[in-house]
N, C-alpha and C positions, 0 to 999 in steps of 0.2 A: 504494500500500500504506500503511496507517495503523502508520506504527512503534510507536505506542503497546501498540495490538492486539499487534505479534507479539516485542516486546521480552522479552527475559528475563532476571530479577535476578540481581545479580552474587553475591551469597550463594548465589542458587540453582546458580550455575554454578562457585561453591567448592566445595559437596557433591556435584556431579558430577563433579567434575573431582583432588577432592582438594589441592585448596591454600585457602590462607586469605586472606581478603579485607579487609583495615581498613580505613575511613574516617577520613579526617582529616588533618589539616596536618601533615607532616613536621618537626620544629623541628631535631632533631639527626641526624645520621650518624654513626657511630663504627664507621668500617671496619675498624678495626684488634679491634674485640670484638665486630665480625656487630652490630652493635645498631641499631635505628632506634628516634626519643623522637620521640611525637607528641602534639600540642595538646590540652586538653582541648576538648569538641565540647558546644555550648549551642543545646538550643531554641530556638521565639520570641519564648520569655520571658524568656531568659536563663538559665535553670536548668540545671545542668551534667547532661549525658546521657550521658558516659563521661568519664572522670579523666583527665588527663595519664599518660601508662605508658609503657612501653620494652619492645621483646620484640627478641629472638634472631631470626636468620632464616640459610636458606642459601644459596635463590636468593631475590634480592629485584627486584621488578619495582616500576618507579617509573612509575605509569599518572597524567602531567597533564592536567587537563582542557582544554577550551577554550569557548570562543563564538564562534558565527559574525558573520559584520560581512559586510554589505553596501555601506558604506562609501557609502551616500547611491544607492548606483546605483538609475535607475530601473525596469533591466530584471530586478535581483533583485526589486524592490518588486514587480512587475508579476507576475512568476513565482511570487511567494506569497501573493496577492492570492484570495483566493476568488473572483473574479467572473473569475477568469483564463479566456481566450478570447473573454470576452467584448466585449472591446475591444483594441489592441495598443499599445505606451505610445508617446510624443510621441517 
């Protein structure tokens, strides 16, 4: 299955779903006034695309990203190899 094809944006799934979705670095927590203060967020040119700001929340979900690491292995390399099956690795 081509994840690209059947993925669906997170914004898209805040207007279905009814919660709000920000992007950006979390800098502050302020548990005691519900607040979360987040990074201002730049282009590739550096030009700021949204401000540093603080909102209110009630339930707050803290979604980290990650990266995958194959960590050299050559039976990941081999399994995401487009020519996969066509040889089997050493």
């Amino acid at each position: 299955m081509d994840m690209s094809a059947h993925e669906v944006d997170y914004l898209a799934q805040a207007h279905w779903h009814r919660f709000q979705y920000r992007l950006g670095a979390m800098t502050r927590l302020d548990r005691g006034r519900r607040e979360v203060h987040v990074a201002a967020s730049h282009d590739h040119a550096g030009r700021e695309v949204t401000p540093q700001r603080a909102f209110g929340h009630d339930t707050l979900v803290i979604a980290v990203g990650s990266q995958s690491n194959d960590f050299g292995s050559m039976r990941c390399c081999w399994n995401r190899s487009p020519t996969r099956g066509a040889s089997t690795p050493a």
